[in-house]
C-alpha positions in Angstrom: 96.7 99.5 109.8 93.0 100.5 108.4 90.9 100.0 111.0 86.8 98.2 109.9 86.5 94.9 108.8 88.6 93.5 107.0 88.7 93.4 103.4 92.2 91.8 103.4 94.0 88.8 105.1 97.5 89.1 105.1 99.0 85.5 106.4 103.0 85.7 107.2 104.4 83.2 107.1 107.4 82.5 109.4 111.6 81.7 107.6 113.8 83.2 109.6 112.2 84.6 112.7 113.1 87.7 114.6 114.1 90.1 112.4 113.3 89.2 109.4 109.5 89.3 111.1 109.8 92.3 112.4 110.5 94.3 109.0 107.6 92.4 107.4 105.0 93.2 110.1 106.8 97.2 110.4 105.8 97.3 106.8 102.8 96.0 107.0 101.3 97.7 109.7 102.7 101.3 108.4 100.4 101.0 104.6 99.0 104.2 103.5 96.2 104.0 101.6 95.5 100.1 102.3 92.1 98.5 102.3 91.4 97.3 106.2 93.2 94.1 106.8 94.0 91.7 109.3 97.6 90.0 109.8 98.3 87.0 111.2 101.5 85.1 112.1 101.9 81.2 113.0 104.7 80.6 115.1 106.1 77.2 116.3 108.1 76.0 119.1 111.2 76.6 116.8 110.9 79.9 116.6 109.9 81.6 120.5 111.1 85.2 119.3 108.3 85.3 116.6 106.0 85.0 119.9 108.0 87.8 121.7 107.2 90.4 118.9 103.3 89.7 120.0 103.7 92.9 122.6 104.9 94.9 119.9 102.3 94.6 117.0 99.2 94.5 119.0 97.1 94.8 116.4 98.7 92.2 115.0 97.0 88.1 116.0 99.7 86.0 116.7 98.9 82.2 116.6 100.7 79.7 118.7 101.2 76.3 117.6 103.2 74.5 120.0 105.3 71.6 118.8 104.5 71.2 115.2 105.5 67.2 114.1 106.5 66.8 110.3 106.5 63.9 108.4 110.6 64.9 106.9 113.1 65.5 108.9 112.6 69.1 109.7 116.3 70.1 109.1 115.9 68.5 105.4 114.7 71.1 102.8 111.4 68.4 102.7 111.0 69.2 105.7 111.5 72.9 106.2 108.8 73.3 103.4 106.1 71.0 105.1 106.9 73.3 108.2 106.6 76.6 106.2 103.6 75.0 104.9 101.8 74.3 108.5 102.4 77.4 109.3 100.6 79.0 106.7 97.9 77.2 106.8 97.5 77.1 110.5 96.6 80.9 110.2 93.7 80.3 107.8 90.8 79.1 109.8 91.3 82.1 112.4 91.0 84.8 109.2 87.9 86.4 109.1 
């Protein structure tokens, strides 16, 4: 990744953990040509491997949530978007 300050915030936000991550941030981190960015992932309780991958990307900011409480059952499609959604906007206020 570019290094400066950042002209670009890249939020990823977290589906299906692990591997699925890992290509994201591998392409990510890899641009050619790419303005300097920062890229930050929100992980949750529900997914511990997301925070595994932290050693990995160092130069990517990995932001723990703990426990994240929805108002749906978060197994019910409501509530797997209100989780997808807390995620991505728990990375926001730590963008520069």
């Amino acid at each position: 990744m570019p290094a400066g300050t950042p002209e670009l915030s890249v939020v990823v936000t977290v589906v299906d953990g692990g591997e699925a991550v890992r290509g994201v941030l591998d392409a990510l981190v890899r641009q050619d040509g790419a303005p300097p960015m920062e890229v930050l992932v929100a992980w949750d309780d529900t997914i511990p491997e997301v925070g595994a991958l932290a050693a990995a990307y160092p130069t990517v900011r990995f932001i723990a949530m703990g426990t994240v409480q929805t108002e749906r059952p978060p197994r019910s499609p409501a509530g797997q978007h209100e989780l997808f959604d807390r995620r991505r906007s728990a990375a926001l206020p730590h963008t520069t």
